[in-house]
C-alpha positions as CSV (number, residue, x, y, z in Angstrom):
1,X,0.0,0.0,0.0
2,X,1.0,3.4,-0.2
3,X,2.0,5.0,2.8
4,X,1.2,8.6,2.8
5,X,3.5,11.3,4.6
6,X,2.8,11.1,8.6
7,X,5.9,13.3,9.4
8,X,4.6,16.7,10.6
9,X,4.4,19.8,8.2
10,X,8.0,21.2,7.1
11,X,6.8,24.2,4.7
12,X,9.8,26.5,6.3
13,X,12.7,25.2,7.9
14,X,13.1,28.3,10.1
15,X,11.1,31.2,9.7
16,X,9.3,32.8,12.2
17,X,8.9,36.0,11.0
18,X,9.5,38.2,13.8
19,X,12.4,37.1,14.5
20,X,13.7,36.7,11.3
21,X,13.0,40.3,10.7
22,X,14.8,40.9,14.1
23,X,18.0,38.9,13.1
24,X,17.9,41.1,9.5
25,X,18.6,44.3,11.7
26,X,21.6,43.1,13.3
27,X,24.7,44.1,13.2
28,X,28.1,43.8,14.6
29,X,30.7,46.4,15.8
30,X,34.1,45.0,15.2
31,X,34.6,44.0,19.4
32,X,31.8,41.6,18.5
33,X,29.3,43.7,20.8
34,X,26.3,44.7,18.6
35,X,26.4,47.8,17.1
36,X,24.6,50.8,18.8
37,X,21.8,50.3,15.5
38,X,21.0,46.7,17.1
39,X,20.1,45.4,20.2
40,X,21.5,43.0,21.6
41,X,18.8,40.5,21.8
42,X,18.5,40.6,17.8
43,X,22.1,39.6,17.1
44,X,23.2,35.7,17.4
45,X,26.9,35.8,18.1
46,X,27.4,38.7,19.4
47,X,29.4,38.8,22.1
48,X,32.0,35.9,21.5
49,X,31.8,32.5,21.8
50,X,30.5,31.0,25.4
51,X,31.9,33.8,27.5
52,X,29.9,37.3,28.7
53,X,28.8,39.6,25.6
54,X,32.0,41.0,24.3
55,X,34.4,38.5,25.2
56,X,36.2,36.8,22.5
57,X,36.5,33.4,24.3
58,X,40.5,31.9,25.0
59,X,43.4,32.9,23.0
60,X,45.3,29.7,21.1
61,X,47.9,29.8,18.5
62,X,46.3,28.8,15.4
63,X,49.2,29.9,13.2
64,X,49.0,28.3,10.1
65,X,51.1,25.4,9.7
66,X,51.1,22.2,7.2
67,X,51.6,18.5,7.4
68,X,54.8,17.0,6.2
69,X,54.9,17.2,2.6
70,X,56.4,14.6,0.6
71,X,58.6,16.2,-2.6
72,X,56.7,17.5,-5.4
73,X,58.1,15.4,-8.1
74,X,58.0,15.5,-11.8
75,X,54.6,17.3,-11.8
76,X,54.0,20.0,-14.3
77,X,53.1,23.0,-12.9
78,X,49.4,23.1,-14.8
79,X,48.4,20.4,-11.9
80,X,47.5,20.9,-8.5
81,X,47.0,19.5,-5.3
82,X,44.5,20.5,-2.0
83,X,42.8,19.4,0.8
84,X,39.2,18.7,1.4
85,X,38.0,21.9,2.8
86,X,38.1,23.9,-0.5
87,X,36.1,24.8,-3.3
88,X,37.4,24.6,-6.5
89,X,35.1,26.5,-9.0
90,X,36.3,27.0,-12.9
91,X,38.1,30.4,-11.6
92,X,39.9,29.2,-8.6
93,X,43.4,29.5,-8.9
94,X,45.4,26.2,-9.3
95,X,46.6,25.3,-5.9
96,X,50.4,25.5,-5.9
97,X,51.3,22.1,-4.0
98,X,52.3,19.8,-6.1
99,X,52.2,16.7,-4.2
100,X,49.9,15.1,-1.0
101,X,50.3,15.8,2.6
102,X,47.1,14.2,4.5
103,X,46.2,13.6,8.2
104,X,43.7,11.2,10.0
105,X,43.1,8.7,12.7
106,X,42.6,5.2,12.1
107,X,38.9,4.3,10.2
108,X,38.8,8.1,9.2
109,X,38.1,9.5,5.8
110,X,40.6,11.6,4.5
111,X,40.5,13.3,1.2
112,X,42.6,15.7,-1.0
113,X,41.5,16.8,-4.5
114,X,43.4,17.3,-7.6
115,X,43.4,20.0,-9.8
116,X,44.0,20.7,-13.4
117,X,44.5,23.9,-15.6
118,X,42.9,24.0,-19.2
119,X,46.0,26.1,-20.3
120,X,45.1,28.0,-23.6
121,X,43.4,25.0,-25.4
122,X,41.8,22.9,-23.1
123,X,43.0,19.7,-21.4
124,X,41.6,16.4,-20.7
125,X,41.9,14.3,-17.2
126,X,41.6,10.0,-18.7
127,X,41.9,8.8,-15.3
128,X,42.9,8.7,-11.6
129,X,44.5,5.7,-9.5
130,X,45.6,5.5,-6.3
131,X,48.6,3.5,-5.2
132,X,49.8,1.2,-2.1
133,X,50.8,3.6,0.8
134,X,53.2,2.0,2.9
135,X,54.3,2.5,6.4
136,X,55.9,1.4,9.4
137,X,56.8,-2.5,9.6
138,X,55.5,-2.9,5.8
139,X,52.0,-2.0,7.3
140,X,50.1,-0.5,4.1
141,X,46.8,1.5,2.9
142,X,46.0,-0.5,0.1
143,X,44.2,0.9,-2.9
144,X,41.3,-0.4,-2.4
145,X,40.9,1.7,0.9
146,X,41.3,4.7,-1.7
147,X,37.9,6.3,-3.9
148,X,38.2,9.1,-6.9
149,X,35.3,10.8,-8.0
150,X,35.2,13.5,-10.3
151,X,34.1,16.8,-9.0
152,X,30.9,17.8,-10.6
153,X,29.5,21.7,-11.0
154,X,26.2,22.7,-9.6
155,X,25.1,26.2,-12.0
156,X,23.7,28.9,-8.9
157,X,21.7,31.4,-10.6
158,X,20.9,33.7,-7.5
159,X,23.0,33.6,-4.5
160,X,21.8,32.2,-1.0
161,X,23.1,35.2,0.4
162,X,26.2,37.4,0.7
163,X,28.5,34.6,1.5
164,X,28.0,33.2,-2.3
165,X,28.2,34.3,-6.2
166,X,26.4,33.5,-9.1
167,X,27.8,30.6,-11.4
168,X,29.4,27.5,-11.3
169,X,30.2,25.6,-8.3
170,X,31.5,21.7,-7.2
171,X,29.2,20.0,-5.4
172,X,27.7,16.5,-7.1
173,X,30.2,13.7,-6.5
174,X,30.5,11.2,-9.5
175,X,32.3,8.0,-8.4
176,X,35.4,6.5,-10.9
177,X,34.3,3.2,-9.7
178,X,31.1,2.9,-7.2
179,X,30.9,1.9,-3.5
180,X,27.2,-0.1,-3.4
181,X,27.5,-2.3,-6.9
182,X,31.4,-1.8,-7.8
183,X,30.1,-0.8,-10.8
184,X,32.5,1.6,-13.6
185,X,31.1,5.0,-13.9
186,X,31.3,8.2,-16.1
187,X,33.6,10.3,-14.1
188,X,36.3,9.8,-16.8
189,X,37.3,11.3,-19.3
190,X,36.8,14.9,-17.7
191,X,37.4,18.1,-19.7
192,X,38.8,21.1,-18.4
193,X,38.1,23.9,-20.5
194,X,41.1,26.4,-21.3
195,X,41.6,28.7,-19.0
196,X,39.1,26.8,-16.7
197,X,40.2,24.3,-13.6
198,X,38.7,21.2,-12.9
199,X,39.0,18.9,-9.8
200,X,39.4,15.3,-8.8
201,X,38.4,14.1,-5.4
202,X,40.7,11.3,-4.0
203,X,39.3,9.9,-0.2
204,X,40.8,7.2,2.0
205,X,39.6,5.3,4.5
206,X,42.6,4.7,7.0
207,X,42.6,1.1,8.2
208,X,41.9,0.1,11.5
209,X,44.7,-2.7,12.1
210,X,47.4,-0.7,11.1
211,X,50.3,1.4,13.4
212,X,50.0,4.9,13.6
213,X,52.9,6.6,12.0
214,X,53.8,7.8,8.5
215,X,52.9,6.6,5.4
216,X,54.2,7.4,1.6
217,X,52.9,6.1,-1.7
218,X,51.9,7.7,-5.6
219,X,48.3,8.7,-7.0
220,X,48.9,8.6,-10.7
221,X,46.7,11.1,-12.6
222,X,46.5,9.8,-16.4
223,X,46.0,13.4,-18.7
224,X,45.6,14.2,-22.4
225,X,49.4,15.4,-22.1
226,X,50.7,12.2,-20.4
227,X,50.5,10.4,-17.3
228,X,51.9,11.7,-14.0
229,X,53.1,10.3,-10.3
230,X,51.8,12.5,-7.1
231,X,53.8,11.6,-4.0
232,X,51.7,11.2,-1.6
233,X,52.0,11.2,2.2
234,X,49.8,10.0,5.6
235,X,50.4,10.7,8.6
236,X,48.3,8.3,10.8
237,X,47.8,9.2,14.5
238,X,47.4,6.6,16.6
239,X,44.4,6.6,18.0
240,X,40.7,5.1,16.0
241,X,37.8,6.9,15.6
242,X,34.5,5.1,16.1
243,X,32.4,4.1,13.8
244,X,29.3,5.2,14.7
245,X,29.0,8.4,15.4
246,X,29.2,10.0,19.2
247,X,27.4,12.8,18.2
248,X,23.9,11.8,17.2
249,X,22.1,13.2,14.1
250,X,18.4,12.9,12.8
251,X,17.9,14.2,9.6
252,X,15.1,13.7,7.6
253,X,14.4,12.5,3.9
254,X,11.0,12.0,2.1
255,X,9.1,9.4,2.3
256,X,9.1,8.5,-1.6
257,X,11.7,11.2,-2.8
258,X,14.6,8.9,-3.3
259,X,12.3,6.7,-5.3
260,X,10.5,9.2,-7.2
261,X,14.0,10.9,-8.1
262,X,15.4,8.2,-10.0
263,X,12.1,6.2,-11.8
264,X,9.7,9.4,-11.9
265,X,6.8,7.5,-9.8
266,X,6.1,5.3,-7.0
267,X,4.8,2.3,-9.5
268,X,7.5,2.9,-11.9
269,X,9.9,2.5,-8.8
270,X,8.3,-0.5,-7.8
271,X,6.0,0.1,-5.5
272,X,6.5,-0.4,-1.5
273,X,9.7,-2.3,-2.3
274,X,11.1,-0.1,-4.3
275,X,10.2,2.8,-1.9
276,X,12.1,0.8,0.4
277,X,14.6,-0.1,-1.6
278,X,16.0,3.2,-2.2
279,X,15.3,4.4,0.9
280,X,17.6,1.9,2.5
281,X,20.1,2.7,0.0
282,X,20.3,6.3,0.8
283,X,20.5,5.5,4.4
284,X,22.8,3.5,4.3
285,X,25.0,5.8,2.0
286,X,24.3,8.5,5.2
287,X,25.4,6.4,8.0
288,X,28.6,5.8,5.6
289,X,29.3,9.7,6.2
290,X,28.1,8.8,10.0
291,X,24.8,10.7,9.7
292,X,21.6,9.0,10.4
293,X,18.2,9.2,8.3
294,X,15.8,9.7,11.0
295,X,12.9,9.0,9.0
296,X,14.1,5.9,6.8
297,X,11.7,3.9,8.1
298,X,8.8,3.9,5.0
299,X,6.2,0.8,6.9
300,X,5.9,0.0,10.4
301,X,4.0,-3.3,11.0
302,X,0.3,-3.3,11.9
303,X,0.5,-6.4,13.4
304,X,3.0,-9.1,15.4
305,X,4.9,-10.1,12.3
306,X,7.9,-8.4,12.3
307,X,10.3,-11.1,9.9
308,X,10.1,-8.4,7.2
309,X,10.7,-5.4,9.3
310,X,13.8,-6.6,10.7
311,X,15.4,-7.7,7.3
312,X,14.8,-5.0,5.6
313,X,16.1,-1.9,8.4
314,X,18.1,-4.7,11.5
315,X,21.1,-4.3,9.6
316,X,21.0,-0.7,9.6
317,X,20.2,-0.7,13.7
318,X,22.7,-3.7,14.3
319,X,25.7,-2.3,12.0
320,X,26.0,-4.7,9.0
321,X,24.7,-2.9,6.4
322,X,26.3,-4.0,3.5
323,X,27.5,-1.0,1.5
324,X,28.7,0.9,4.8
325,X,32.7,1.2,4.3
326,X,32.8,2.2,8.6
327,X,32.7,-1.3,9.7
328,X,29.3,-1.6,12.5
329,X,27.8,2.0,11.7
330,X,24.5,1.9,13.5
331,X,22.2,4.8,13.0
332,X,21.9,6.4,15.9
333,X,18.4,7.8,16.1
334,X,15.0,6.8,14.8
335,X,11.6,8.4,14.4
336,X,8.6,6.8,15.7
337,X,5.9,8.6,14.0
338,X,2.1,7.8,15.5
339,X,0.1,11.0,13.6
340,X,-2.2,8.2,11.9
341,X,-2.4,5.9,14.0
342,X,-5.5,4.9,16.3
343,X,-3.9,4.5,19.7
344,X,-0.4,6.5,19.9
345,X,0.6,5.2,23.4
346,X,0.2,1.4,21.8
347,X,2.0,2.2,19.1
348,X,4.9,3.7,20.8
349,X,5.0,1.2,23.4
350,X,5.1,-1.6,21.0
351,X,7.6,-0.3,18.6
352,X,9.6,0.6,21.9
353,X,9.3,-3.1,23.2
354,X,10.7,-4.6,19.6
355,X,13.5,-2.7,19.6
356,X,15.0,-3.2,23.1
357,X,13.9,-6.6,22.7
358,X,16.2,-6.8,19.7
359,X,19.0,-4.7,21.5
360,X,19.2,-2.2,19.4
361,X,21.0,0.8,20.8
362,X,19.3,3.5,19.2
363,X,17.5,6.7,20.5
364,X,14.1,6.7,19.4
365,X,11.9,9.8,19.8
366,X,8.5,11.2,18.0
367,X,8.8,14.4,16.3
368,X,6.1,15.6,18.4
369,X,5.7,19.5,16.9
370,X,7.7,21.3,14.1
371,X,8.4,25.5,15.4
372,X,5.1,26.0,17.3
373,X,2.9,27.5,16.8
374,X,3.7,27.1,12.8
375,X,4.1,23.5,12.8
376,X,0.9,23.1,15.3
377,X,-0.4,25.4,18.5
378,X,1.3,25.4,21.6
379,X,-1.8,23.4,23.3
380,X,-1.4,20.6,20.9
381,X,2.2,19.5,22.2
382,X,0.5,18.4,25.5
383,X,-1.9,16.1,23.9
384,X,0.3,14.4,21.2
385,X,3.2,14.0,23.5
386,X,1.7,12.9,26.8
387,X,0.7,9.1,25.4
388,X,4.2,8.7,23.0
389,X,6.0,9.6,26.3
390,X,3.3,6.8,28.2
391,X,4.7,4.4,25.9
392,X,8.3,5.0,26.6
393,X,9.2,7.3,23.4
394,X,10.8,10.7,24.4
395,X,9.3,13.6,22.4
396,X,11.1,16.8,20.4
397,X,9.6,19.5,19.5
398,X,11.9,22.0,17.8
399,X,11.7,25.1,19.9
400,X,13.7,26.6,22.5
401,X,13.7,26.5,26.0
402,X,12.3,29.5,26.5
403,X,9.6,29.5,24.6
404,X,8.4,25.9,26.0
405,X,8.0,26.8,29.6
406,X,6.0,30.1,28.5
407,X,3.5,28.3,26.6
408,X,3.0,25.6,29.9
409,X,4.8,22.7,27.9
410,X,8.0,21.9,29.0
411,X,7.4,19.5,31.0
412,X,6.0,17.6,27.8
413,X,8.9,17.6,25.8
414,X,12.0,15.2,26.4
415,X,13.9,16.5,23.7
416,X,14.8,20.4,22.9
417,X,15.6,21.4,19.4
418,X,16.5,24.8,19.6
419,X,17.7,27.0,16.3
420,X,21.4,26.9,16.5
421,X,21.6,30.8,15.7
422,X,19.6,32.0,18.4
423,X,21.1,30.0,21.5
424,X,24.0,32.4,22.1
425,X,24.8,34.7,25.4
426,X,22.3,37.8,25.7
427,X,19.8,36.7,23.3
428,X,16.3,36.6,23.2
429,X,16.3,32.8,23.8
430,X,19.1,32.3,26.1
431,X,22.6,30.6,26.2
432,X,23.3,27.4,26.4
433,X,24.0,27.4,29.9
434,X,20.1,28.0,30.6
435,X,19.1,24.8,29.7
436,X,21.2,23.1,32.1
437,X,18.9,23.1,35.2
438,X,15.9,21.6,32.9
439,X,18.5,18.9,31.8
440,X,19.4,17.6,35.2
441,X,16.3,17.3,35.9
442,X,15.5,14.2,33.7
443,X,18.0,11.8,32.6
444,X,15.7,10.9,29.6
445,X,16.6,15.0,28.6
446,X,18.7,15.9,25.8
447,X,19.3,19.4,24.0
448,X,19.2,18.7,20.2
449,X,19.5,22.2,17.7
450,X,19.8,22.4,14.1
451,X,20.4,25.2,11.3
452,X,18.1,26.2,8.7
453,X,17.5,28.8,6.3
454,X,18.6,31.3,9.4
455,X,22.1,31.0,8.6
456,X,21.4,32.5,4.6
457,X,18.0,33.6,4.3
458,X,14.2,32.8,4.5
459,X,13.0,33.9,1.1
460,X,10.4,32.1,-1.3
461,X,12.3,30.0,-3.7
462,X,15.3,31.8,-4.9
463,X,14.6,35.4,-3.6
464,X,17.3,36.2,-2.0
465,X,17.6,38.1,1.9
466,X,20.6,40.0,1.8
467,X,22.0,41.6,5.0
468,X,24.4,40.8,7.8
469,X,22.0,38.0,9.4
470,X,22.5,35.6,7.0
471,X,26.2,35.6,6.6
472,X,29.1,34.1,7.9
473,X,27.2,31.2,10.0
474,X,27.6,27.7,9.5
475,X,25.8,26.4,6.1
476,X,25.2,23.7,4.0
477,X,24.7,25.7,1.3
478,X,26.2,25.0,-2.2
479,X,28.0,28.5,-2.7
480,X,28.7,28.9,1.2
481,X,32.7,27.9,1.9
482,X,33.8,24.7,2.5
483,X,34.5,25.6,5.9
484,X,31.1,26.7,6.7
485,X,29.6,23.1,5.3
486,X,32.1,21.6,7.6
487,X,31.8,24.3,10.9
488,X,28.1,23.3,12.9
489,X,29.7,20.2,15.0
490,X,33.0,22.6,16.5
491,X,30.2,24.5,17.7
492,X,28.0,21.6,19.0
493,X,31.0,20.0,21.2
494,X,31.9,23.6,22.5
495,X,27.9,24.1,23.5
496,X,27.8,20.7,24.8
497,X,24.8,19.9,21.9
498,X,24.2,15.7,21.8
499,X,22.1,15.6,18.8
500,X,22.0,17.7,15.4
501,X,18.5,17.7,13.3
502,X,18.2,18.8,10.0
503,X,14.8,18.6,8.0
504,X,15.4,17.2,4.9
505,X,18.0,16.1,2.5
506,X,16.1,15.2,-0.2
507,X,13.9,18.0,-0.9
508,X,14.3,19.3,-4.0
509,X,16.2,15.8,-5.2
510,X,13.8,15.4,-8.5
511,X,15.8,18.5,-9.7
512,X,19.1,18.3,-7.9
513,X,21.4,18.7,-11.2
514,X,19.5,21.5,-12.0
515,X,17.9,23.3,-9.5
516,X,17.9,22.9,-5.6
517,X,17.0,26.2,-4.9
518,X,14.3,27.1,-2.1
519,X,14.2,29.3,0.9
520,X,16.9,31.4,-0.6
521,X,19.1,28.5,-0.2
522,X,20.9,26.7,-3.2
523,X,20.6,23.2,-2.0
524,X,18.4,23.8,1.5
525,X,17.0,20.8,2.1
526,X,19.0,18.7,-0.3
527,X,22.3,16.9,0.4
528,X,21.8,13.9,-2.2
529,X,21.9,13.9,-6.2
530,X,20.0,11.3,-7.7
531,X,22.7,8.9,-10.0
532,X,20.8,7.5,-12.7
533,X,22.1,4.9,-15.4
534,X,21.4,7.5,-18.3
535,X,23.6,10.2,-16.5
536,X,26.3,8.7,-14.4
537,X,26.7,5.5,-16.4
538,X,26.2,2.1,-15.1
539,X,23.6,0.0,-14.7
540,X,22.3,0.4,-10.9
541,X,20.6,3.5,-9.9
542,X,22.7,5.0,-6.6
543,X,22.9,7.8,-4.6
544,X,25.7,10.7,-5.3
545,X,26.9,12.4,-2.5
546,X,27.3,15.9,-2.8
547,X,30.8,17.8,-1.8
548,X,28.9,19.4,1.3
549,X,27.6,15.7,2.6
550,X,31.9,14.9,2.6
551,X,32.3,18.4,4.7
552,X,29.4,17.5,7.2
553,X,31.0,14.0,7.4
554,X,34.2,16.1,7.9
555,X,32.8,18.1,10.4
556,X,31.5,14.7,12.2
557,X,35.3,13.0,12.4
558,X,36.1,16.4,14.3
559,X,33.7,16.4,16.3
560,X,35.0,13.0,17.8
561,X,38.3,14.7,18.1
562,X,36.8,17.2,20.4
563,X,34.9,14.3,22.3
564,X,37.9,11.6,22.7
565,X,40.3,14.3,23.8
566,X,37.4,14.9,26.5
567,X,36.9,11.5,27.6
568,X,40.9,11.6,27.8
569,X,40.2,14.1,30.2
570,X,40.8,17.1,28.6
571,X,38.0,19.1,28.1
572,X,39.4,22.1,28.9
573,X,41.8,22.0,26.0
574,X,39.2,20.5,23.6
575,X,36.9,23.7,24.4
576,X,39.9,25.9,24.2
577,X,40.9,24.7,20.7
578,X,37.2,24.6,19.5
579,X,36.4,28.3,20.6
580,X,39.8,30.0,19.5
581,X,38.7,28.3,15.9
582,X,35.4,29.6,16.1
583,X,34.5,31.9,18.4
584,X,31.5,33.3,17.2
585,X,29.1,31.6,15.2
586,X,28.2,34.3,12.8
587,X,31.8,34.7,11.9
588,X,32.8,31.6,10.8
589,X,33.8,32.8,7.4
590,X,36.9,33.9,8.8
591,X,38.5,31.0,10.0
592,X,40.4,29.3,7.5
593,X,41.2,26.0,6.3
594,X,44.9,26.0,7.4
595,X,43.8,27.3,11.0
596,X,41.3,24.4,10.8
597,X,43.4,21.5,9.9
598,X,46.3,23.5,12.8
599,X,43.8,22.9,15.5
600,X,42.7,19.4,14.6
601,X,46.7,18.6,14.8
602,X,47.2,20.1,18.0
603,X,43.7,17.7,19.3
604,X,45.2,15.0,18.1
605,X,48.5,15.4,19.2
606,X,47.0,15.8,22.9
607,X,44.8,12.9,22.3
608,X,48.2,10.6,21.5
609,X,50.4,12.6,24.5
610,X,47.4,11.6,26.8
611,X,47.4,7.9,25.4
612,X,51.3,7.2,26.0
């Protein structure tokens, strides 16, 4: 049968429009106190990062430094090397390194892109292979621990905000060779225009059974003018990252998108099994970036059988789904949605009682309300929440603390969701330090947040909201900087956040090549490209990450950084590094890349003083 949406109404991500209208009158003086045009309640960030309004949080040395680079070699000087946390658009400038330097932990992606000049008539990238990396003792990163994609372009026509620019940017991901069917794709042969750049994204996935330590090898890049040898060096810390994630994260997807995107309709898709099909597939090529579809789930069973339930989403919950490269990813959170159904505490209690019974470690909670009073009234939360939380589900309602105990419904909601912009020190909704009394007193509590079309704009469609409100703030927007994509978790460790939401990533997915543009955003709402045969090549339909999903999965890995040098013992340090990176959250478009990769040296090196 065809199961009709039940998650509750997501027209806006964010927009309230009072205070949306208050955030577009804010600014900044340069001490990070709001100007004397602003108050202070109507400006997230000012004030610094944690501390009293105008402080500036701790002072660190984030000089800009570099990993140990291996030689250049014979490279001509028309190709380039970089790191992840870049954007190469057709009118970057080539990157002057000339060979690899990377950095990770055991089981952590690592990636590095390279980049070729057109010259004056054009030039033409055949292929990309990576080669053995070998280290202490013989210990190796083999090649197949090693993926190239080709770095697609995403055409933005109006600018999310201030922060971007009109034209082409990367963004869609299209594999050399495909993680889910090992199948060959169309990323070769790529053409760079003349007087154009192109890039080649090159991850690895550092083992977990080797010795930390360095590690040198060659990624040959195969070109209309010859074939050439990149030296290429890893330096593995010793110390493994977990594979599922610390940090918890429910974002959403829709209930048919994935399968609408790729076969136009849900018969032509299948049916229920195709629906389920690709939803599984797309979660599964989330929890492989360690994010968690919340709302993967298509069919809950209306009766005792659960045999098909359990095959088609237990390996997701136990940690052997098949095309996840992090060996045991679990998701870590899943919705229990009980809009439609007759008796909500029943429904709750049994879903609850199947998956404890199974063992399955996962938080599940029941979007209760989406930003009262749009999403539903204030007196509503009381009477959907009350028999979920009966039958042992928490709730979340995305609001802030605040706001819940004015309206007399606190003590109905388990989980806060706050808007990441607006929990700050001197704002209208409080710091983060005010929710710590209503945390304590429930161990079932959590403080959730998430980022929305706040941090760019909350326009119909493409119309853009210029202004200082909407710029500089962590974004998952396609012509925001790589180090915005990548910025949200540094700021969840350093508030002390447990669990990030985000409402969709396949909302506009139909149209991801050519337009993903809604609430002023250029990809709001969509994370995913759909990779059909006809376009990517092939014969199996997939998912194609986009060059933001990598950042967010970036920002993930640092985030357990932040959380291991803690548990270490070190939290002090952790928050130290985190806020001298960022210490304001509407800022964050100064911090640099360099600065960035500095700071996640100087964790990890404390991590592996610590361990010794």
């Amino acid at each position: 049968m065809r199961r009709m949406n039940t998650y509750p109404h997501r027209s806006l991500p964010a927009c309230l429009v009072t205070l949306t209208l208050a955030l577009a009158a804010c600014a900044c003086g340069s001490n990070g106190s709001p100007s004397t045009a602003s108050p202070a309640d109507a400006c997230p960030g000012c004030g610094g990062g944690g501390g009293e309004p105008g402080d500036r949080g701790p002072t660190l040395d984030l000089s800009v430094g570099d990993a140990a680079r291996p030689p250049a070699g014979d490279v001509p000087d028309w190709i380039g090397v970089t790191h992840a946390t870049q954007k190469i658009r057709p009118t970057t400038a080539l990157p002057t390194a000339r060979s690899v330097a990377l950095e990770a932990a055991r089981n952590e992606f690592e990636a590095y892109q390279i980049v070729v000049d057109g010259g004056a008539d054009g030039r033409t990238i055949t292929g990309v292979t990576p080669g053995l990396l070998t280290g202490p003792g013989g210990a190796a990163v083999p090649p197949t621990a090693q993926w190239v994609y080709r770095v697609g372009l995403y055409e933005v026509v109006t600018p999310s905000s201030e922060d971007g620019a009109p034209g082409a940017w990367p963004d869609p991901l299209v594999p050399d060779v495909d993680v889910f069917y090992g199948e060959k794709r169309n990323a070769f042969p790529l053409e760079v225009p003349a007087g154009e750049r192109r890039a080649v994204w090159v991850e690895t996935l550092v083992p977990l059974d080797i010795p930390g330590g360095s590690y040198t090898g060659t990624t040959t890049i195969e070109t209309s003018e010859g074939s050439f040898a990149l030296n290429v060096g890893l330096r593995v810390f010793d110390f493994d990252l977990p594979s599922t994630a610390t940090l918890k994260s429910a974002y959403a997807m829709g209930w048919n998108a994935p399968c609408v995107a790729h076969h136009g309709s849900y018969d032509a898709c299948g049916g229920d099994a195709g629906i389920e099909h690709f939803n599984t597939l797309y979660a599964q090529a989330a929890l492989d970036h360690r994010i968690s579809i919340e709302s993967v789930i298509y069919q809950w069973p209306t009766d005792d059988d659960w045999r098909h339930f359990d095959a088609v989403y237990g390996p997701l919950l136990e940690g052997r789904a098949p095309f996840v490269r992090l060996p045991g990813a679990r998701l870590t959170t899943l919705q229990v949605y009980t809009i439609n159904t007759p008796d909500p505490e029943l429904a709750a209690r049994v879903r609850r009682e199947h998956v404890e019974t199974r063992g399955w470690d996962v938080t599940l909670f029941n979007y209760t309300c989406d930003e009262p009073p749009a999403g539903c009234q204030w007196n509503e939360i009381k009477g959907r929440g009350d028999p979920v939380r009966r039958g042992g589900v928490r709730t979340m309602v995305t609001t802030d603390l605040k706001q819940a105990r004015d309206n007399g419904v606190l003590e109905s909601i388990d989980i806060l969701a706050p808007l990441m912009n607006w929990v700050y020190p001197g704002g209208p909704f409080g710091a983060r330090e005010s929710y710590e009394a209503w945390l304590n007193g429930d161990a079932k509590r959590e403080l959730w947040w998430y980022q929305s079309c706040v941090s760019h704009g909350c326009g119909n469609g493409c119309v853009p909201s210029p202004g200082p409100a909407f710029t500089g703030q962590p974004s998952y927007m396609i012509d925001a900087s790589a180090v915005q994509n990548r910025a949200m978790e540094w700021f969840s460790f350093a508030s002390d956040v447990v669990g990030e939401l985000y409402f969709s990533t396949t909302h506009r997915l139909q149209t991801a090549w050519e337009d993903q543009c809604d609430f002023s955003g250029n990809g709001d709402g969509t994370l995913f490209y759909p990779g059909t045969p006809d376009r990517i090549g092939g014969r199996n339909h997939i998912p194609i990450m986009s060059q933001r999903f990598k950042l967010i999965r970036e920002g993930m890995e640092d985030f357990e950084y932040l959380h291991l040098l803690a548990e270490k013992g070190d939290r002090a340090y952790a928050d130290q590094v985190a806020r001298a990176l960022f210490p304001r959250q509407d800022k964050v478009g100064e911090a640099t890349a360099a600065k960035l990769y500095t700071a996640r040296r100087q964790i990890a090196e404390r991590i592996e003083a610590m361990s010794e």
